[in-house]
C-alpha positions in Angstrom: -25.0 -1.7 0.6 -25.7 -0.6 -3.1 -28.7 0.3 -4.8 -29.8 -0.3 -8.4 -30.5 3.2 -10.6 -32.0 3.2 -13.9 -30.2 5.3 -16.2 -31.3 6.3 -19.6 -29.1 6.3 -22.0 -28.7 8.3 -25.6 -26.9 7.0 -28.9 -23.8 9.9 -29.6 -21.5 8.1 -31.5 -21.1 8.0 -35.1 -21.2 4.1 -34.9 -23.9 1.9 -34.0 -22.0 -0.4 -32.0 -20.4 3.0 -29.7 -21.9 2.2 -25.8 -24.2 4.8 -25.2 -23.8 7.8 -23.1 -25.9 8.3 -19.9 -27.7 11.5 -20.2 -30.4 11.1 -17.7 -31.8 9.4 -15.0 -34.3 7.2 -16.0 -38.1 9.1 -15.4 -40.4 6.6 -16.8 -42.0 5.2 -20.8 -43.3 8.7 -21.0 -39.8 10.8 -21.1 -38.6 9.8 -24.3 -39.9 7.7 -27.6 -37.8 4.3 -27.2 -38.7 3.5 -30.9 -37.0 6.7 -32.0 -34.2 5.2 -34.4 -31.2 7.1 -35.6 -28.5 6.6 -38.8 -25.0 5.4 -37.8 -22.3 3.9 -39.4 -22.4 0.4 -39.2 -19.0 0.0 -36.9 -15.4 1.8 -37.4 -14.8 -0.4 -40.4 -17.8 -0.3 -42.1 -19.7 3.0 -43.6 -22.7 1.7 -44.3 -25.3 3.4 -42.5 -27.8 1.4 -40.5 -30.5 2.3 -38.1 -30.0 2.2 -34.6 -32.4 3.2 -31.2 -31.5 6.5 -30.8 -32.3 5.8 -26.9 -31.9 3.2 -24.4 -31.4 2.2 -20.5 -28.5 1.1 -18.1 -28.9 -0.7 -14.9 -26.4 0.7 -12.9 -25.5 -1.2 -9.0 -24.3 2.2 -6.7 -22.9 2.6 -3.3 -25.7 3.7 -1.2 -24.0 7.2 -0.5 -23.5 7.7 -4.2 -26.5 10.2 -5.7 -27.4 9.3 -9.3 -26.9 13.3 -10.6 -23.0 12.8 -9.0 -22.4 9.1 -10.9 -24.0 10.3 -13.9 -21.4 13.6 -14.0 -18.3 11.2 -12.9 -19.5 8.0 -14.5 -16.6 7.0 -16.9 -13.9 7.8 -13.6 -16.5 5.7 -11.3 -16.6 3.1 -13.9 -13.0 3.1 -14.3 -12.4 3.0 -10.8 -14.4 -0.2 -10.2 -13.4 -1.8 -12.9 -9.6 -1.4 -11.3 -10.4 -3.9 -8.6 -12.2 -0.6 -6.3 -14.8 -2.4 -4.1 -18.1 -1.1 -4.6 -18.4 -1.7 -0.5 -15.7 -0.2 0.5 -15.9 3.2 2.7 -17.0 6.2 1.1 -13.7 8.0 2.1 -11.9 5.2 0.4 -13.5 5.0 -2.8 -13.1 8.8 -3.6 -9.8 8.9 -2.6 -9.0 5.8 -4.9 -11.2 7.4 -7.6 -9.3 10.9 -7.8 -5.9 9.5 -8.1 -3.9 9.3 -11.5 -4.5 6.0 -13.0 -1.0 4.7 -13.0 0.9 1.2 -11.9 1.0 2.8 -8.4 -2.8 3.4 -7.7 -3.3 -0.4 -8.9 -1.0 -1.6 -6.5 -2.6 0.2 -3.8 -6.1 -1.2 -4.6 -4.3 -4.4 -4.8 -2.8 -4.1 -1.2 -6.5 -3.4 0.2 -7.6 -6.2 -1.9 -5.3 -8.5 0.1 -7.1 -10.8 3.1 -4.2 -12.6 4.9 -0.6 -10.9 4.6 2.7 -13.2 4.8 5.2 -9.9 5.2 4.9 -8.1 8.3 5.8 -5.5 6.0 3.5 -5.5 3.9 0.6 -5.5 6.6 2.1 -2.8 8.3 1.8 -0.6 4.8 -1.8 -1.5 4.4 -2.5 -0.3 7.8 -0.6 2.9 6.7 -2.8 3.3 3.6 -6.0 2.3 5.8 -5.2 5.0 7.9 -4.8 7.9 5.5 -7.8 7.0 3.7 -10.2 6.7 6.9 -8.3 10.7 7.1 -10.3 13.6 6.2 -9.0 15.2 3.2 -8.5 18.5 5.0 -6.6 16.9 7.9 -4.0 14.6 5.8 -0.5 15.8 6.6 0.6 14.1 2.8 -0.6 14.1 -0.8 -0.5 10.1 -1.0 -0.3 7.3 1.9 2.6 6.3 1.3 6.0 7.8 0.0 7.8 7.1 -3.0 10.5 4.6 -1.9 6.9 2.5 0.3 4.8 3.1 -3.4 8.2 1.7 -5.5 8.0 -1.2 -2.9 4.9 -2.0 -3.9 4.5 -1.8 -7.3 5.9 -4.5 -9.9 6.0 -4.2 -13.3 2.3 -6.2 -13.8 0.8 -3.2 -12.1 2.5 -0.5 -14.7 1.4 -3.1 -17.6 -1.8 -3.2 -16.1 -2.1 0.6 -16.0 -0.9 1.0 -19.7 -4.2 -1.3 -20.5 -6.3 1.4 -19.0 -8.6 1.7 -22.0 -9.0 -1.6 -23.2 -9.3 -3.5 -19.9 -11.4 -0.4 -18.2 -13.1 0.4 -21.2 -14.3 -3.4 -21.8 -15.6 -2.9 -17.8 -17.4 -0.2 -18.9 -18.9 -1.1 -22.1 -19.9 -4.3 -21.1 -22.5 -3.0 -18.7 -24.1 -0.9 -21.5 -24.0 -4.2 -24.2 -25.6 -6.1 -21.2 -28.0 -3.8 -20.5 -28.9 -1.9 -24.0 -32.5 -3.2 -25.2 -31.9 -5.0 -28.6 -35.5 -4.1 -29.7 -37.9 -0.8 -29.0 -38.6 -1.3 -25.3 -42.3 -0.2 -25.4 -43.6 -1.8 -22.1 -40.8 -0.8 -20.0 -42.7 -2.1 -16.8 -42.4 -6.0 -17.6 -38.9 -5.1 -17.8 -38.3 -4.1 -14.3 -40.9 -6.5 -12.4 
């Protein structure tokens, strides 16, 4: 189950089209002046300054046992996470785990093997069962650092997923950023309570 939070959002960049940062659970019209505007640089190409809303708002969909304080201290790495195939509805104990590994080809392939619905290889099952397993573990009672070892992870892992984790940023990053572009008011939102009946 998830839950939709309000975020409000602040313009830090140097560049008006920069996503803005979450700074704040949203706490109503009164917090902050939505028409407050703010002198950027056009884009990275462009020096011309223009004015842009210093503040804005992100709807943000969360696992029900996620708190708002604790996505809006990890959001980038929760962001990133999901946008690597990470299933907002998976277990708890799964998405951290997931989350806290280093983004490279092998953590992809792992998400990609829990991704999978109906297995051909025996093999492969049988690993996926093995990843299931540490993951529903306790992190004080696994006996290993990862699920599975090297020569199981090297099994795994093709050269898509590496080329995929190379393309952290841009693939990721448009994940990320394309919430805030969805969600970031193109005008002063004055009457913020139309917007959210």
């Amino acid at each position: 189950m998830t839950k939709t939070v309000i975020f409000l959002t602040k313009q830090l960049g140097e560049n008006s089209d920069t996503s803005q940062d979450i700074v704040d659970v949203w706490r109503g019209p009164n917090s902050v002046d939505l028409s407050e505007q703010v002198m950027c640089c056009l884009n990275s190409g462009d020096d011309r300054l223009v004015p842009t809303w210093r503040y804005g708002f992100r709807l943000v969909d969360l696992p029900d046992w996620l708190s708002a304080e604790e996505y809006q201290r990890h959001d980038v790495e929760w962001s990133y996470a999901w946008a690597r195939g990470v299933d907002v509805d998976w277990p708890e104990t799964w998405q951290r785990a997931l989350m806290r590994m280093p983004d490279r080809g092998e953590r992809i392939a792992l998400i990609d093997l829990l991704r999978v619905k109906a297995f051909r290889s025996e093999f492969r099952r049988s690993l996926r069962f093995q990843v299931e397993a540490w993951l529903d573990t306790p992190v004080e009672e696994r006996r290993f650092e990862t699920p599975l070892s090297p020569r199981q992870l090297s099994s795994i892992t093709t050269d898509e997923h590496v080329r995929r984790a190379r393309q952290r940023v841009s693939m990721a990053g448009r994940a990320w950023h394309g919430a805030a572009w969805d969600q970031a008011p193109v005008a002063p939102v004055l009457d913020v309570q139309s917007v959210f009946e």
